[in-house]
C-alpha positions in Angstrom: -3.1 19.6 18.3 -0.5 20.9 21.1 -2.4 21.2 24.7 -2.2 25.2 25.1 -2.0 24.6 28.8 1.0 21.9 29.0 1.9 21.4 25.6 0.8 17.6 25.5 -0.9 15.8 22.7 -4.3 16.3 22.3 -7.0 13.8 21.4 -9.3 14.6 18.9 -13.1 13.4 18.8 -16.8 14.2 18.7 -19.1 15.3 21.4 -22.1 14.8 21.1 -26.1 14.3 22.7 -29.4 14.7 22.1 -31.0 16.2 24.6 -33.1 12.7 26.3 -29.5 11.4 27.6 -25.8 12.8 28.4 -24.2 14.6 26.7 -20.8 12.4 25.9 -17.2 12.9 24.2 -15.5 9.9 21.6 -12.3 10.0 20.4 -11.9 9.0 16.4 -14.4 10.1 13.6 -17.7 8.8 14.8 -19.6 10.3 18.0 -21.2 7.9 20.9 -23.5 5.1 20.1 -26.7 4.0 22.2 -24.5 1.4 24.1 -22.1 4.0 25.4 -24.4 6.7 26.0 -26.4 4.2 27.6 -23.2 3.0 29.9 -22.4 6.4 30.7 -19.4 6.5 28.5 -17.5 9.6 28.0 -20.3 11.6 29.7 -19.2 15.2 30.6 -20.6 16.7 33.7 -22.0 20.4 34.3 -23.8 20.0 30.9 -27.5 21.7 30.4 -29.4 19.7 28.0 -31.9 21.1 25.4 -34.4 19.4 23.0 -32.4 18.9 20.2 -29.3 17.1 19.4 -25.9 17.8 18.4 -21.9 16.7 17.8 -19.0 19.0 17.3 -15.5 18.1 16.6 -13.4 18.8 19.2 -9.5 18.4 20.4 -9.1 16.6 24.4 -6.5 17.3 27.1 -7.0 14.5 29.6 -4.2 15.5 31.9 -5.6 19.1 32.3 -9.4 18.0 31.4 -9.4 20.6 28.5 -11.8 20.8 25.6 -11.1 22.8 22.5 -13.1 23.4 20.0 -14.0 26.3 17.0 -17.2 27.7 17.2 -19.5 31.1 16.0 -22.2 33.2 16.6 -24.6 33.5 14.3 -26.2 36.9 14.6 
């Protein structure tokens, strides 16, 4: 995926947490293990964390520090 704010490459990975650590972003197919979340790998700041946990794919800009992802509301 094309960066909609540069135009460079994208990453894609997971983000993912749940809730008793940070909340961290992997690229690839599988999101953060104990060891990284433990080593404070990929962690992502400004995050609230909640009770339960979670993981989302999602697209990465590093030079812009962009995150893209497709979401809803269920009503």
């Amino acid at each position: 995926m094309q960066c909609p704010y540069c135009g460079k490459e994208m990453l894609k990975g997971i983000l993912s947490g749940d809730g008793r650590s940070n909340v961290c972003w992997k690229a690839g197919e599988d999101k953060t293990g104990w060891a990284d979340s433990f080593l404070g790998k990929g962690k992502l700041t400004n995050v609230k964390h909640t009770l339960t946990s979670f993981s989302i794919e999602t697209y990465f800009c590093a030079p812009c520090k962009k995150m893209i992802f497709d979401t809803d509301i269920q009503r």
